[in-house]
LOBAKOL-613122 format. One record per residue (C-alpha): residue in one letter; x, y, z negated. Coordinates in pm, whole numbers, plus 50000, padded with zeros to 5 digits. Last residue first. Layout:
N
AXYZ ...
END
This chain:
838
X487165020046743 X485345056346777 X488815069746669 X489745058947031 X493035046547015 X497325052047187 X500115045846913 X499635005647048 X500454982246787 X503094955046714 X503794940946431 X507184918146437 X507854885146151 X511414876246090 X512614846145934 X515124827745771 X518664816745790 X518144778545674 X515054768545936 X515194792946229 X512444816146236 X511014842246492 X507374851346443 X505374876546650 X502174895346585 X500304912746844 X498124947346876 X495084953847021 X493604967846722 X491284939846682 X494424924146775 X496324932646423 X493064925546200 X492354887946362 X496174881746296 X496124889345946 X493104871745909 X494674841646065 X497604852645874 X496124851945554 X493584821245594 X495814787145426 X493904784545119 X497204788844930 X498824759444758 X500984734844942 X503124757045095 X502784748445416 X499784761945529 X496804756745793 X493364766245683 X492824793245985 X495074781446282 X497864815946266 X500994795346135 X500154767146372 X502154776146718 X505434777346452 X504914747246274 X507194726846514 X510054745446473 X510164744246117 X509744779945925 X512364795345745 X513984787645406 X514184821745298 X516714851445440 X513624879845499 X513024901045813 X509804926145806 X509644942746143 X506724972746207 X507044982646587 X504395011046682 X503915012447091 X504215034747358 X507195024447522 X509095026047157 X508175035046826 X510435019846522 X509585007046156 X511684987545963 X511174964145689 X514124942045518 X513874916545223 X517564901345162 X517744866744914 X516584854844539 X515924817744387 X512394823444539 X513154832444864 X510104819545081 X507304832744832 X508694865144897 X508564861045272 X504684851045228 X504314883244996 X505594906445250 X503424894645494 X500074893145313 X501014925845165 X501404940945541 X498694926145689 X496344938045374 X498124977445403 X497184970845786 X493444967645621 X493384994745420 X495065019645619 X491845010745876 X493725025646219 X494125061046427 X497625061646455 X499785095646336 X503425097946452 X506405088246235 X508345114646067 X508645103545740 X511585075845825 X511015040645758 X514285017145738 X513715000345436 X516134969245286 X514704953944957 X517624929744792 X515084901744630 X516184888744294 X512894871844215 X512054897043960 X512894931644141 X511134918344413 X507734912444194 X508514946944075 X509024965344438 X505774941944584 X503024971344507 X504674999644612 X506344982844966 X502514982145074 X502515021044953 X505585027845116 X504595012845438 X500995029845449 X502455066345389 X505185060345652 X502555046245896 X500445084645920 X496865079045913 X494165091046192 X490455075146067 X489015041446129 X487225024545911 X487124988146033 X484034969046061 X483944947345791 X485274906045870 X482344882645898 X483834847745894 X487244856945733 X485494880845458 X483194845345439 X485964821645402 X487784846145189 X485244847044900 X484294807144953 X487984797144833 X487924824744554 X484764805344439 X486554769844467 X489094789044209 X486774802343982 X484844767043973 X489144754343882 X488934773143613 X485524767543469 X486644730943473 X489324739043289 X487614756643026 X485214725743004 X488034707742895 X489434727042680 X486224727742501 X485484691542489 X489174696242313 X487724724042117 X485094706041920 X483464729041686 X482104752641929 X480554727142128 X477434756042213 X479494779842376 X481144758842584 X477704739442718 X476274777542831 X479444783343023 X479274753043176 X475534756843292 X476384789343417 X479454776243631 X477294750643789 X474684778043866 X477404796544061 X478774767844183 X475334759344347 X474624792244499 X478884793144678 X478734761444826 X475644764245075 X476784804345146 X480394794245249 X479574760645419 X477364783645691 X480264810645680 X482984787845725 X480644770746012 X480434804346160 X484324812746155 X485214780446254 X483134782746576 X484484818946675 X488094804846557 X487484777646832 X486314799847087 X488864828946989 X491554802247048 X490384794147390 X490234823447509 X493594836447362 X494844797447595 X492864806647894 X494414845147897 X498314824747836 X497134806948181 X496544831448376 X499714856248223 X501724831448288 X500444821048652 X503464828148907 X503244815349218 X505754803849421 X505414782949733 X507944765549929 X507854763650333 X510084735450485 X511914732350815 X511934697851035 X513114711051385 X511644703551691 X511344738251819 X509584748051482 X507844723951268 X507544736850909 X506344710150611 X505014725650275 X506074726949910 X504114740649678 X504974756749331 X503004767749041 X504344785148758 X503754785748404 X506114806548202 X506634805647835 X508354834147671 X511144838347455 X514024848347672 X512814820247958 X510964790247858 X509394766648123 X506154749648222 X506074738048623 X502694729948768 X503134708649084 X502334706449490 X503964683549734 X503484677350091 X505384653750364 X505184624050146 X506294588150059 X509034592150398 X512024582950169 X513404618550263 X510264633350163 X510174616949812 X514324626749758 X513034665449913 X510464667649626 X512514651549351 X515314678249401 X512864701349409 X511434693249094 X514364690848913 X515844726749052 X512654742848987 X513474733048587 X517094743848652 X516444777248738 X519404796948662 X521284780348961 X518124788949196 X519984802349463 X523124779149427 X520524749749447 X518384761949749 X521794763749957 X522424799150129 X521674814250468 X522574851050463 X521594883550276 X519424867850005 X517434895949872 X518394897449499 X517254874149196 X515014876148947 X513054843749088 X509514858249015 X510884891949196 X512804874249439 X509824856549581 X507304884749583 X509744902849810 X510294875650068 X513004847250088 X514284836950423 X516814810850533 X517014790050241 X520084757950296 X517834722750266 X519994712550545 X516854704250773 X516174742650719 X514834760550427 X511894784250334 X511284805150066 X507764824849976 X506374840949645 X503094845549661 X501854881649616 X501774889050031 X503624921550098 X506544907350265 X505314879450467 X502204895750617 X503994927150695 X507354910650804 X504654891351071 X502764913651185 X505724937451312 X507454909551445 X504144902251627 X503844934151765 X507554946151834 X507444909452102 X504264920452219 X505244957152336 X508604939652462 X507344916052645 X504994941452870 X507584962752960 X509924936253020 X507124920853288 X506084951553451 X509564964453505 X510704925853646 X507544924053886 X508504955054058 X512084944654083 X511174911854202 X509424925154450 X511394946254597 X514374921854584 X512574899154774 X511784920855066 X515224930755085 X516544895455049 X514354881855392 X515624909655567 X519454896855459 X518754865955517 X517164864555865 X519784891155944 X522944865655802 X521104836755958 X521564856656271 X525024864056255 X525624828656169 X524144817256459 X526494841556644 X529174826156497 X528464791756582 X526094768156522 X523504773156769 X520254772756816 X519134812656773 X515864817956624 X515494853256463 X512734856556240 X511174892156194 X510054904055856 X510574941655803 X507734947756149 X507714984656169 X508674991656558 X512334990456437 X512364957256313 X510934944056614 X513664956556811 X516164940656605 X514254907756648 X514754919457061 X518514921557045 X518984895856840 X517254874957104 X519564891157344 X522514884257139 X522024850457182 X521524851957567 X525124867957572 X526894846757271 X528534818657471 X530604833957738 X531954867557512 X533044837357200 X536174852257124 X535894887557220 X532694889757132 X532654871056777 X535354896056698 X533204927856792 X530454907656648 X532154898356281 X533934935856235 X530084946056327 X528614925356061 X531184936055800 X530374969655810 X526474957555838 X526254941655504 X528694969055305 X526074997055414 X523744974055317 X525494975254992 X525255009754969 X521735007755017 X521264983554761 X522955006354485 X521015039454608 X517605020354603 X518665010754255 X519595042654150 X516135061054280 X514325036454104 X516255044453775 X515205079753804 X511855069553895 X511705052253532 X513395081453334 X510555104053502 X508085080953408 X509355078053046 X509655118753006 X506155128853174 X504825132752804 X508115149652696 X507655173953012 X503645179452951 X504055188452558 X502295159752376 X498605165552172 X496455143551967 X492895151251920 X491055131551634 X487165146251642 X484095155651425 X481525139551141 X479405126951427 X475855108051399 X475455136551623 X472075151051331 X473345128051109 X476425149850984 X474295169850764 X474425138050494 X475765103950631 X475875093151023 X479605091051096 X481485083451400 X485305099451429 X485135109451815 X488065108151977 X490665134752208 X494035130152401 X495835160652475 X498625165052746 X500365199052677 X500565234152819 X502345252852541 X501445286152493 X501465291152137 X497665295952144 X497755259152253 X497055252252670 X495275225052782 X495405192152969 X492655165252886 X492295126852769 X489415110552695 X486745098352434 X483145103052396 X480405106752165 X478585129552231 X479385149151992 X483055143852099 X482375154652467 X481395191752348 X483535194752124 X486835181052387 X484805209552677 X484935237852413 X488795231052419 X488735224952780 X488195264252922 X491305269652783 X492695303552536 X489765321652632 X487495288052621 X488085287452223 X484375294352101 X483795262052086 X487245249151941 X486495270651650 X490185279251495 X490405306451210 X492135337651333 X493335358551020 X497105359351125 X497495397651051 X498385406851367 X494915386651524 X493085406651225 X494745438451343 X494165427151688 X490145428351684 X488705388551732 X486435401152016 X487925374352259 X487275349951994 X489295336651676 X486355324351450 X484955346251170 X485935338650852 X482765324750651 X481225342650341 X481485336249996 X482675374549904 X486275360349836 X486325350950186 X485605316050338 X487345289850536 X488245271450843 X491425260350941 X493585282051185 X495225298550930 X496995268450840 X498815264251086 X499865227951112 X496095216051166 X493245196850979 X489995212750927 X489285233251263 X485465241051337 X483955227251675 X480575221651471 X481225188851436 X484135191151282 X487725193551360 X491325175951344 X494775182851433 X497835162651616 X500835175951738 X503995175651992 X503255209552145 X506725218852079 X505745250551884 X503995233851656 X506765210951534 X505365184151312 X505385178650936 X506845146350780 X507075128951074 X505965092851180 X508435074651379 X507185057951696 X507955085951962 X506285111052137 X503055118351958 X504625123451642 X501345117851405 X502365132250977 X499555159450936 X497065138851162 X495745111250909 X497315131050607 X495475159050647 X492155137150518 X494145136650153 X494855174950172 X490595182250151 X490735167349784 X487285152049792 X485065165349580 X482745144049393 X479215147649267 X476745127649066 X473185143149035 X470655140948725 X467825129748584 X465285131248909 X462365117948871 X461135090249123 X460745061948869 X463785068148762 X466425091748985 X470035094148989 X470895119549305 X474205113949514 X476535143349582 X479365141149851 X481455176649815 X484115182150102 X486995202549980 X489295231250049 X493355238849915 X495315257750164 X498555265950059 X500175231150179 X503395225950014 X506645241550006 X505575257850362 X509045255750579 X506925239950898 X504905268050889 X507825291851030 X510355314250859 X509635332250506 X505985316550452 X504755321150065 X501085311050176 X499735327549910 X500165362149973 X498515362250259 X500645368550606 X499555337050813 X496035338450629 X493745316850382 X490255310150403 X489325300350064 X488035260250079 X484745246950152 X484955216650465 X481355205250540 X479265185650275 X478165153050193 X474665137950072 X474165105849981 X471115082549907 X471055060749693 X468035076049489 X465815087949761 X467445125449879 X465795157949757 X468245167949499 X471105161449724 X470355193149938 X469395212449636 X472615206549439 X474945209649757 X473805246049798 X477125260849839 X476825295149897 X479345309749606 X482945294749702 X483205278249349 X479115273249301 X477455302549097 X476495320349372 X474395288049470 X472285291049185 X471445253949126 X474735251149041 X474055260748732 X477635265048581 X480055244048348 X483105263048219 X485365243447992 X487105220548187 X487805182348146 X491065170748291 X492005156548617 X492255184948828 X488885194848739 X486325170748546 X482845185948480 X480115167448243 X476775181548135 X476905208148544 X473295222248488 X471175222548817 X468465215948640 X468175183848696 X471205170448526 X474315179248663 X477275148348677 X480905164648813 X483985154748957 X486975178749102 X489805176749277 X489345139949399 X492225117649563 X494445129249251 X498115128449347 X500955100749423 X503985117849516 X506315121849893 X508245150849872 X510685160550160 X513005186850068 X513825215150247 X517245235950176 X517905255150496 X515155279550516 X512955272350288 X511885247149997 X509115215749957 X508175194450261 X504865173950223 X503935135450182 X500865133549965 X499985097649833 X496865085749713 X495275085349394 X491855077249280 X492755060948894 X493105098748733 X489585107348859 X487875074448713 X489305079048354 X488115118948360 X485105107248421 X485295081448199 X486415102647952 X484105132548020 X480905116147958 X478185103048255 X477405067448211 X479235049248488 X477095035248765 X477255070948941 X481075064448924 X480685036149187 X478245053349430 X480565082849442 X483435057749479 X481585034649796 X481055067449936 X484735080949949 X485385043350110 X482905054150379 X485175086250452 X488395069150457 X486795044150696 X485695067350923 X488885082950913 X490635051250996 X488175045451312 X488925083251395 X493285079851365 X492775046151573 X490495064051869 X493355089251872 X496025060251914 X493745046952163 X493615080852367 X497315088152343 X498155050752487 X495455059152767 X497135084352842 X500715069952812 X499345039353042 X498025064453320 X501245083753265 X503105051953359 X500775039653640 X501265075753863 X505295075953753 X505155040953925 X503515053354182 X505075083054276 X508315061254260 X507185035754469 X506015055354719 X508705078354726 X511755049354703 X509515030055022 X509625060255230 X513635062155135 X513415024255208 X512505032755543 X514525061155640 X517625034555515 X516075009955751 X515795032556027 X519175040856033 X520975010156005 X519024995056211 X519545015056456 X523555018256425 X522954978856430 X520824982656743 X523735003156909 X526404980556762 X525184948356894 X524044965557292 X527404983957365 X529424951757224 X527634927257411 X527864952857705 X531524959057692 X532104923857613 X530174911957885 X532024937958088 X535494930957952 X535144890158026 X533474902558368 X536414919958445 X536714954858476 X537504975758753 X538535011058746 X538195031659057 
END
């Protein structure tokens, strides 16, 4: 029989009863955390798709509270254009200024091209008068030739419309609006020009409307009705482009994937969807499609003739009918269904609130629903558990790594230490025990500080760990995925704000260097988007003016006089005066002293106060010209009389004579001066008719050849006959143009060049007259056009400020460019584009 020593036997034993429990432990607390994986992963996934959901559901209650919007900004226009008085330009006016943009795919198969244009917001505007008679009808823009009693509803575009009637009862201010009219159009129609799949269509064949009419009434009668169509493509846009999974908007979305969003009314009907056939519609007859039902035969459902009605849509899943039902009253939610594709997807659904016209009734103009495919939806959670189940996998191998080396430490402990770690052991016996019974936070008090207190610091630690670990890890997912949502928002807010705001913006460090310039900046500045940190004086090198005034700003800060500054800058660049006004403003981030500058620029502000202020003061001239004009002009006339009379009668002494002769002379003169104060004062209306410019150059040019010819003047003409018609008074550009031929002769009189050319560019009629006379002194230039102002020491000093008045009555301009010694050129410039009415 073997014996063993006692050394052996406690050994034995200590060894018999550490590794047992460890093997234990070992086991149950891997079966444990595998418990604790499942849990946490089903709940994770569980709160994940609860977030998506609700994610879905706002986004849908988003798309609604925009489309709301949409449609109250559509009655703010009808209200706006039935202000206007009713003709077919400013009809026409109004419909080309509504535009929005259209983003669409144009081509097939493999060469598709996304599109994305500006187009009319309205496809049609029209003012009836009572009855029923469309006066003024704008289609596509333009004015069209048929007009039809609508009062007749087969004589509307889809034949029962009754729109007329319905509005023609409403108080004035009232609105009425329509459901979706359009032609019903089918998967295999002709018109939808479909080789492969409906995300090939070049652009959307289905074309329908929603009318909103508005009665003008006075004193209760009603004189007319004011209606607008809205283009039915411009509501697509608030589902066509939604990607449910993911952030990037698309420009058409995959139907097939489930991964869509569509729109319908209140009466369940489809009016925004990726298949077209599924929106409603009528036939060529005026009436509706019928809706895809369980009746629908099969040659229409072959045929692709299956309008959409989510009420009558519980064949396909009981909760489509279920969403219309919910949306009228006014709720929200999220549902699982499957498309007529087959798809089983995750839809979220909203009501878009709206009370005007037939839509009162739910206060409901219909629903967003936004769609996901169940596996993408379930994609994040599943990525999440996946990544649970690798951690748990990680820790557990090092556990495995824990208690490997925690035997190799007790078998040695053991043989070392046999004596001393007995009753030890038995208390880690016991915690070990507790651990298996359920209780993951035992404590383990051993006093003693050798290796088998170790050991048990090791298990309190190492328990103690696991628990922590767990919940750091749960506290870690929630917090990234809740800093990183409001980190994307405010970065998001912020480039927004500082990039689309009309101010100019630059800010600099404590080194003066700019950090960030925004849009508005660089266009004001002419310069490109700084793409690192540079110094404020290399950026604004060509800006010497801001320089200055920087400089001085950041000297006065850094002698602590002030922490703000704010100053209008004047400056000349290419010609033009600029006035802009800058600000400079303290930043205080993380202790840092940064600086915010402020552009604005407010030419064209301040150049409208300076034309208003000269039309004030030539206003005023003109009517105390006219008041001196008509007190002057009765008294000379009697004066000259009385002179004439008096000449006649010294007939035998002809120096009294001469004398009186000369003071006829200069009466004929003051009269000439009164003539042209009043045309200045009360200038004609203009007679305006369509005149071609080559006829009115050559007969200025007429009537200055001889006196040319005279002085010695070398005439220079650039005018070519085929110059486009303006509607003008020939007569009076023919007086602009003698008035400003003659003042260049009258500059050369010992002889020079005399040039006129005529040119049509951007719009606009260029006549340039250039002579080599003396030129005009610098600081005459801003007078040449003040009425009474000349330097030539004769003259009454009112040509060009007549000149001038005649030019921007046509809203033209007149510009001078001299240089004293080389001479000067004068530039008329007037818009090809006028009303004949003036």
């Amino acid at each position: 029989m073997l014996r063993l020593g006692l050394h052996k036997k406690v050994l034995g034993a200590l060894l018999l009863l550490s590794l047992a429990p460890l093997g234990f432990l070992l086991f149950n607390s891997q079966h444990s955390l595998r418990l604790v994986e499942e849990l946490l992963r089903q709940q994770t996934t569980q709160a994940l798709d609860n977030q998506a959901s609700k994610a879905l559901e706002k986004r849908a209650q988003m798309v609604a509270v925009q489309v709301t919007a949409f449609l109250r900004e559509v009655e703010g226009d009808l209200l706006d254009l039935a202000l206007l008085p009713p003709s077919e330009a400013t009809y026409r006016d109004f419909s080309r200024n509504h535009q929005r943009q259209l983003w669409y795919r144009r081509g097939k198969q493999d060469a598709v091209t996304e599109i994305k244009e500006n187009t009319l917001l309205y496809s049609e505007l029209a003012y009836v008068d009572a009855s029923g008679q469309e006066i003024v009808r704008i289609v596509a823009g333009e004015p069209s030739p048929i007009y039809r009693n609508i009062a007749v509803p087969a004589h509307t575009t889809y034949k029962t419309e009754k729109y007329f009637n319905q509005a023609a009862q409403l108080a004035s201010g009232q609105i009425w609006v329509s459901r979706l009219h359009g032609w019903y159009i089918g998967r295999d129609d002709p018109l939808s020009d479909v080789e492969a799949s409906p995300e090939l269509v070049p652009e959307m064949p289905y074309r329908g409307t929603f009318r909103f009419a508005t009665p003008i009434k006075r004193d209760g009668n009603l004189l007319g009705i004011v209606v607008l169509s809205l283009d039915h493509r411009h509501l697509m846009e608030y589902t066509q482009h939604i990607s449910p999974i993911g952030e990037q908007d698309v420009v058409f979305p995959s139907y097939a994937s489930g991964n869509y969003a569509f729109m319908f009314d209140d009466q369940g009907w489809m009016i925004a969807h990726p298949k077209y056939w599924d929106i409603r519609g009528y036939d060529l007859d005026g009436r509706m499609v019928p809706a895809y039902s369980e009746e629908t035969s099969t040659e229409d459902i072959e045929a692709g003739r299956i309008p959409f009605n989510l009420l009558s849509a519980s064949f396909i899943h009981p909760n489509y009918p279920r969403v219309a039902e919910a949306v009228l009253r006014g709720e929200s939610g999220v549902v699982e269904t499957v498309n007529v594709g087959g798809s089983n997807k995750i839809m979220a659904y909203a009501p878009i609130h709206y009370d005007t016209g037939i839509y009162q009734p739910h206060n409901i103009f219909g629903g967003i629903t936004i769609g996901a495919e169940i596996d993408q939806f379930h994609q994040p959670a599943v990525a999440t558990s996946h990544l649970i189940r690798q951690q748990i996998e990680e820790y557990l191998d090092q556990s495995w790594l824990v208690i490997s080396l925690t035997v190799v430490f007790v078998i040695v402990s053991a043989y070392l230490l046999s004596d001393s770690i007995v009753r030890p052991l038995l208390s880690l016996t016991e915690a070990t025990r507790r651990m298996i019974r359920g209780n993951l936070s035992p404590e383990v008090r051993v006093y003693s500080n050798d290796e088998v207190g170790v050991l048990s610091d090791s298990f309190n630690t190492m328990v103690t760990e696991l628990n922590s670990r767990r919940r750091r890890l749960l506290q870690t997912l929630q917090a990234l995925r809740q800093s990183r949502k409001e980190i994307i928002r405010e970065r998001n807010f912020k480039n927004t704000v500082f990039e689309n705001i009309e101010t100019g913006l630059l800010t600099f460090d404590a080194e003066s260097m700019v950090t960030s310039a925004n849009g508005s900046a660089c266009r004001i500045l002419r310069i490109g988007q700084p793409e690192a940190d540079r110094s404020w004086k290399e950026l604004l090198i060509e800006w010497p003016e801001l320089q200055e005034v920087l400089d001085r700003w950041f000297s006065s800060s850094s002698a602590g006089k002030s922490n703000s500054f704010q100053e209008y800058v004047s400056l000349k660049r290419k010609g033009r005066s600029l006035t802009y006004r800058m600000a400079l403003f303290p930043l205080s981030f993380r202790r840092q002293q940064d600086w915010l500058l402020t552009l604005e620029d407010l030419t064209e502000r301040v150049n409208m106060r300076l034309q208003m202020a000269r039309m004030d003061r030539l206003a005023s001239l003109g009517r105390m010209s006219a008041g001196i004009a008509h007190e002057v002009r009765n008294p000379l006339t009697g004066v000259s009389l009385l002179l004439d009379d008096l000449h006649d009668r010294l007939l035998d002494k002809e120096n009294d004579q001469q004398l009186i002769r000369q003071a006829l002379g200069e009466i004929e003169r003051l009269e000439s001066l009164v003539s042209e104060m009043l045309h200045f004062s009360s200038q004609p209306a203009p007679k305006l008719t369509r005149v071609r410019i080559a006829e009115v150059v050559h007969d200025s040019l007429l009537l200055v050849r001889k006196q040319c010819q005279l002085q010695k003047v070398t005439l220079t003409e650039r005018v070519t006959d085929d110059l486009p018609e303006i509607v003008l008074d020939a007569d009076r550009l023919k007086q602009v143009l003698l008035n400003l031929l003659n003042n260049a002769l009258e500059a050369m009189p010992d002889g020079g060049e005399l040039s006129i050319a005529v040119d049509v560019a951007d719009g606009n009629l260029s006549i340039s007259i250039a002579d080599s006379g003396v030129g005009i002194p610098p600081d005459q230039l801003s007078l040449i056009f003040e009425p009474f102002f000349t330097s030539k020491g004769h003259g009454t000093g009112l040509g060009l400020a007549i000149s001038y008045n005649i030019v921007s009555d046509r809203g033209g301009e007149i510009e001078f460019e001299s240089e004293v010694g080389v001479g000067t050129t004068v530039i008329v410039t007037l818009p090809l584009e006028q009303s004949v009415s003036g």
